[in-house]
N, C-alpha and C positions, 0 to 999 in steps of 0.2 A: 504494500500500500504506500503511496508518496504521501510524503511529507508536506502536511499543510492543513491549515487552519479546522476545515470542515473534517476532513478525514481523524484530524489529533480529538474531533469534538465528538466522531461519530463512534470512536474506539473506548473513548469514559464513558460516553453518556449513552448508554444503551433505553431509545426510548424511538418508538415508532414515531412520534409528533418528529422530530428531530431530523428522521429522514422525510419526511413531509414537507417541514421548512427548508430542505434545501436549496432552494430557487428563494426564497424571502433571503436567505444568508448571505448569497450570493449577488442580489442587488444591493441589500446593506453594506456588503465588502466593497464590490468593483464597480455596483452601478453609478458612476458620479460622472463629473466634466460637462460642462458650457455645449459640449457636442451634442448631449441628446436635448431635444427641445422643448422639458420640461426639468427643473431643477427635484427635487426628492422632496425638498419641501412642498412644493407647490403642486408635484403629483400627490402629498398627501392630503394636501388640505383638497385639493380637488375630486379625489377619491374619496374621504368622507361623505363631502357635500353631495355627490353623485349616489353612495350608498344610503342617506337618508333619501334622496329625492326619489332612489329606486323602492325602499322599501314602504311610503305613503303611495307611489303609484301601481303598486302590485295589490295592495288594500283593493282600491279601488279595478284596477281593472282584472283582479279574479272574480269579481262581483258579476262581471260583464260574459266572459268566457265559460262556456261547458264542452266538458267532451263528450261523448259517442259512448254509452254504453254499450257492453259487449263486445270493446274491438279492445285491444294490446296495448296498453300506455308507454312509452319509453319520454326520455329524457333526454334533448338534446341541441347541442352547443355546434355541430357541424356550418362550414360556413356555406356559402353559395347558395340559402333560401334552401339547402336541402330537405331539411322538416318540411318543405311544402308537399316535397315527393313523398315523404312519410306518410301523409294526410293524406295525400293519392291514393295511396296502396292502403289506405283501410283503419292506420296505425293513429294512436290518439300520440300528440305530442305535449310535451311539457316542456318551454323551453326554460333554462337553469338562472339564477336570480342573480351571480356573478360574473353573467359575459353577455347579458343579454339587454333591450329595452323593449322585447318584446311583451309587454306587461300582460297581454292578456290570455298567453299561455302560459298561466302559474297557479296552482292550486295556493291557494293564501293560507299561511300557517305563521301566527304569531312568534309565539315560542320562536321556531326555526331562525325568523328571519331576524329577530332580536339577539338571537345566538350568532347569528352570522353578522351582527354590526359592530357585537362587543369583539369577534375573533378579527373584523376590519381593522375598528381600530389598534386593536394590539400589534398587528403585523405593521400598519403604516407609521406609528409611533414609537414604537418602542427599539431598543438596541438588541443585539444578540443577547448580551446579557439577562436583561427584563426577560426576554422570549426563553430561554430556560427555567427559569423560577416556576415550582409546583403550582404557583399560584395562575399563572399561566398556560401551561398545560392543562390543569381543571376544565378550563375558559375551551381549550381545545376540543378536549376530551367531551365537553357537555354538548359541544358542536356538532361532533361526529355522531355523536347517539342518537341527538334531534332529526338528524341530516338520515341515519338511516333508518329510526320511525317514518319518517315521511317518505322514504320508497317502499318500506314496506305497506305503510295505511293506503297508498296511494296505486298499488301490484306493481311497482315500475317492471318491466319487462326487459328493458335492454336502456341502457346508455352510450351517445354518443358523442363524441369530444373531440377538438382539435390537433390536441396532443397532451403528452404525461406531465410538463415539464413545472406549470405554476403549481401551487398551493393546492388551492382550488380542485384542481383536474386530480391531482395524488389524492387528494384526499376522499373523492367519488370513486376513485377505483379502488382505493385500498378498499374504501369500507363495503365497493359492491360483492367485493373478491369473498368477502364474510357471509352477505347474502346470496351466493350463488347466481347473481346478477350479470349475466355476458354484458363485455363493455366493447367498441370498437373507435378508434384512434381514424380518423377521415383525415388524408392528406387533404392540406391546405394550398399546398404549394410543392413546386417542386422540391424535394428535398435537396438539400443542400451540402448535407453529409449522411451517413448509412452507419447508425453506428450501436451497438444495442443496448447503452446506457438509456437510450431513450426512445419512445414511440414503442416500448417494447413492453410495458405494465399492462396493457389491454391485452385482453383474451383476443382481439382479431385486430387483423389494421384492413383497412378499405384504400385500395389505391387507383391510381388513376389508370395502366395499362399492365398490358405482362410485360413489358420490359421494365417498367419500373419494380413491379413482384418478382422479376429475376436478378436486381440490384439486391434486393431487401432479402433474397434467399443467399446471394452472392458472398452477403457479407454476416451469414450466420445465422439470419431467422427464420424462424420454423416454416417450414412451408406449407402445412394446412392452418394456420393464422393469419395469412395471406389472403385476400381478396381483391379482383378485379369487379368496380366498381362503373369505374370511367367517370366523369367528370358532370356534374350537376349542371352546369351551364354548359359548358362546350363540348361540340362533337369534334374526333378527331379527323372528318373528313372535311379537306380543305381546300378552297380552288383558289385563295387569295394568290398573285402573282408579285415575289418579289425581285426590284430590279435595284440593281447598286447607282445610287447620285449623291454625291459628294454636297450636299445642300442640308439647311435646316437640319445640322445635326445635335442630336438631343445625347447630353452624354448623364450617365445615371452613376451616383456613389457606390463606390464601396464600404455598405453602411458594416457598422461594427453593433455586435450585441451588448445589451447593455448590461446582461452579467454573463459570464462565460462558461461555456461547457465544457466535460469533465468525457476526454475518452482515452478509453483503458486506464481511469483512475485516476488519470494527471488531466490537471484543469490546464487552459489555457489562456494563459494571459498574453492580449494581445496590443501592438502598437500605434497607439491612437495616431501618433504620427503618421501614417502608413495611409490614412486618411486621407491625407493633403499629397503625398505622395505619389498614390495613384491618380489626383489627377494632376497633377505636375508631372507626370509620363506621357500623358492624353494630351495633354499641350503642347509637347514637345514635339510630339510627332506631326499633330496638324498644323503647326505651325511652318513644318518642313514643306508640308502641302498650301500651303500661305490659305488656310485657315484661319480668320483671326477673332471669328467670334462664333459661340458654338453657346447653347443654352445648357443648363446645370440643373438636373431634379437630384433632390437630395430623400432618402429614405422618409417613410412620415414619420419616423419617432427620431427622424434628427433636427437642430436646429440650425435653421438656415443661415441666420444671422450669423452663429457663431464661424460656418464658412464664409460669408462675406469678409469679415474681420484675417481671413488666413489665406484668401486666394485671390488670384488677379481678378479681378471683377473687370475690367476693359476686356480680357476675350469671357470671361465666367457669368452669364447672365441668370441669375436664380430664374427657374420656373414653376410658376405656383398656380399655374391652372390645374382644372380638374385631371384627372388619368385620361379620359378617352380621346379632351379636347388636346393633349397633348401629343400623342401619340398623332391625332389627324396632321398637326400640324408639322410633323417630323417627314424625316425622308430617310433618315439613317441615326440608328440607336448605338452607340457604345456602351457596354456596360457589363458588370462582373457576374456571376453564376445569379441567375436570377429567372422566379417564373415569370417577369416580364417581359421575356421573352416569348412567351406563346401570347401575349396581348399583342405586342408587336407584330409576328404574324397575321394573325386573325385581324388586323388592320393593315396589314400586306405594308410594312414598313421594315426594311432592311435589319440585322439584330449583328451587331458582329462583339464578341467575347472579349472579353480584355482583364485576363487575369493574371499578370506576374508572380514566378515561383521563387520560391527560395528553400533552399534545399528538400526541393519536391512537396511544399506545402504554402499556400497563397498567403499574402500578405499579414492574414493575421492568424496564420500556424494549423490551421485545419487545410485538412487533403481536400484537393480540385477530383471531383466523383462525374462518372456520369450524368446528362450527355454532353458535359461541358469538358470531359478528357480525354483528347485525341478523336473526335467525334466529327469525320469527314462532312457530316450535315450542317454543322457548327461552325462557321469561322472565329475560330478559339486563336489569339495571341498570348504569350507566356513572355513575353517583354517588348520594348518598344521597339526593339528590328524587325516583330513579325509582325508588328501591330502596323506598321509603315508599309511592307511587302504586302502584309493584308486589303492596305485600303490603292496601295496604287496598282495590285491587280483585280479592284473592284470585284473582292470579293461580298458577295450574297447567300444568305441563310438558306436551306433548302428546305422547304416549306412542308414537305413532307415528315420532316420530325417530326409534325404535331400528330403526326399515325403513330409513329414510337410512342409518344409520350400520353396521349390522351384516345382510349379506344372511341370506336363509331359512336356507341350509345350509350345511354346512363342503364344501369341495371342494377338494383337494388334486391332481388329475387334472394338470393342466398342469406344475405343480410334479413331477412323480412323473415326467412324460412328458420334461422338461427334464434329471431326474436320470439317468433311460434312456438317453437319447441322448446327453448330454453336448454339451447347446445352448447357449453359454457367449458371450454378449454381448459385445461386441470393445467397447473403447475406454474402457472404463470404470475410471478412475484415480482412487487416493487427491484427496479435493476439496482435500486445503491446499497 
């Protein structure tokens, strides 16, 4: 086991809560700097104000909401309007009181949701320290109990989540694992890294094709916990036509997480410098192309400002329109491993890769994974020689990826079939 703070914490204090707050420890430790575009203060007091406003309009609009006696209740937080397909196929949904404003999918339950204000503000207030004290744990532990009366009172059926990684999420799957509750993990995005500390606590994960289920087999998980899903919104059949034009180029950050993951056990701290870096590389090269002005979107959990203050702004123009009006208005996307990439696409606008290695792992220490490595569909640069060779043999994305990556149809069948039966994967424990 390496050496370091959470791991020296998790070898004393032998307490289930503890691996739960991993990800709370984790932004208390490294989540800090003018980079992300809310300071920890200001996402606390923001996050309060948001969980009272949540917990008066869930009063009211459970009052509004009923579901469908006789059908399958499940719980869930997937993203892309997917609960709507749920509703489709018969299934009563509930969406979860921590990631959601959809107020009027919520069975109202006092107790619960006063339990989950007092466990809010503990986590947004408090130091590591406080967050061990028995007296706190209590606060946890009365959460978790309330939290799994209400799947029980309620028959929850199945839950679905966007991943293991918050509080939150650990904490619905630990306690569904109790109730025999199948849970399934719905990629969001493309994955980024493959790695089984994580995405890997749910009994199923739902993904978007089989080549990304044969990454996820690739790199060591089980292969009947795998499901081909395919994508809630997009089909992977695609006629959009793209052509390489040196115009309107929209170049995208390489954002940094704002606490860091832990694979095979060693976390990774990574250099925020590396920030400013990678587009001081991007500059460098379109300026060889007498490029001299190129517009800047920067991740939404960063702050813009705080790049204005650290990059050339005369070629760096911040863009802060909507996603789709931005993408119209582009002609050519640079940018780092990212599922903005198949937006790009599916708006038939150029996508060429720009990710610099360093001793075979991208600027901030995680491995370059499929279909961003070595992926002839991809024009993938790994520093500014091939990023240059890249654009002046007006290389273009091959649009057919989006067949690799996102099957023809959405199919929910297995899932719905697993929800029916209560087909619920034996063995599958928290990864820390």
């Amino acid at each position: 086991m390496k050496l370091n703070l959470f791991n020296s914490k998790k070898k004393n204090l032998k307490s289930e809560n503890l691996e739960l707050l991993r990800e709370v420890y984790n932004e208390k430790i490294y989540g800090y700097g003018e980079h992300f575009k809310k300071s920890s203060k200001v996402r606390t007091t923001l996050s309060l104000i948001k969980s009272i406003y949540i917990t008066l309009s869930l009063f009211i609009g459970s009052k509004i909401f009923t579901h469908q006696k006789g059908k399958p209740n499940i719980l869930c937080a997937g993203y892309f309007g997917v609960y709507r397909s749920f509703e489709k196929n018969g299934i009563n949904v509930f969406r979860p009181f921590w990631s959601s404003y959809d107020f009027k999918r919520w069975k109202y339950d006092f107790k619960l949701l006063y339990s989950y204000l007092k466990v809010k503000i503990l986590i947004e207030t408090s130091g590591i320290y406080d967050l061990e004290k028995p007296e706190s744990y209590d606060i946890l532990d009365l959460f978790k109990d309330r939290f799994s009366s209400w799947l029980v009172k309620n028959d929850i059926k199945g839950v679905i989540l966007p991943g293991d990684k918050d509080f939150f999420s650990s904490m619905c799957i630990n306690q569904c694992k109790k109730l025999n509750i199948p849970t399934f993990i719905f990629n969001h995005g493309v994955p980024a890294f493959y790695n089984k500390n994580y995405d890997n606590s749910s009994d199923y994960i739902a993904v978007w094709s089989d080549k990304i289920k044969a990454q996820y087999i690739n790199f060591g998980f089980e292969e009947q916990k795998i499901i081909v899903t395919g994508h809630p919104k997009y089909s992977g059949k695609t006629k959009n036509n793209i052509k390489f034009i040196l115009e309107d180029i929209l170049v995208c950050t390489k954002g940094l997480n704002r606490s860091p993951y832990y694979l095979n056990d060693e976390i990774i701290i990574s250099d925020r410098g590396n920030l400013i870096l990678y587009l001081e590389s991007i500059k460098n090269v379109l300026l060889k192309l007498r490029v001299n002005r190129v517009r800047l979107r920067n991740h939404p959990s960063e702050n813009s400002e705080w790049y204005k203050k650290n990059i050339d702004n005369s070629f760096f123009e911040i863009d802060e329109l909507p996603l789709n009006e931005s993408l119209n208005r582009s002609k050519l996307i640079i940018g780092p491993t990212s599922t903005l990439l198949l937006y790009s696409i599916f708006n038939g606008v150029n996508y060429i890769s720009f990710e610099p290695r360093c001793d075979g792992k991208d600027l901030f220490g995680y491995p370059v994974v499929w279909p961003f490595n070595n992926n002839e569909k991809i024009p993938v640069a790994y520093d500014e020689k091939e990023l240059l060779i890249l654009l002046r043999n007006s290389a273009t994305v091959d649009n057919t990826v989006i067949n690799d990556l996102i099957s023809e149809k959405f199919n929910l069948s297995k899932v719905i079939s697993i929800i029916n039966t209560n087909q619920k994967l034996t063995g599958n424990q928290l990864p820390y």
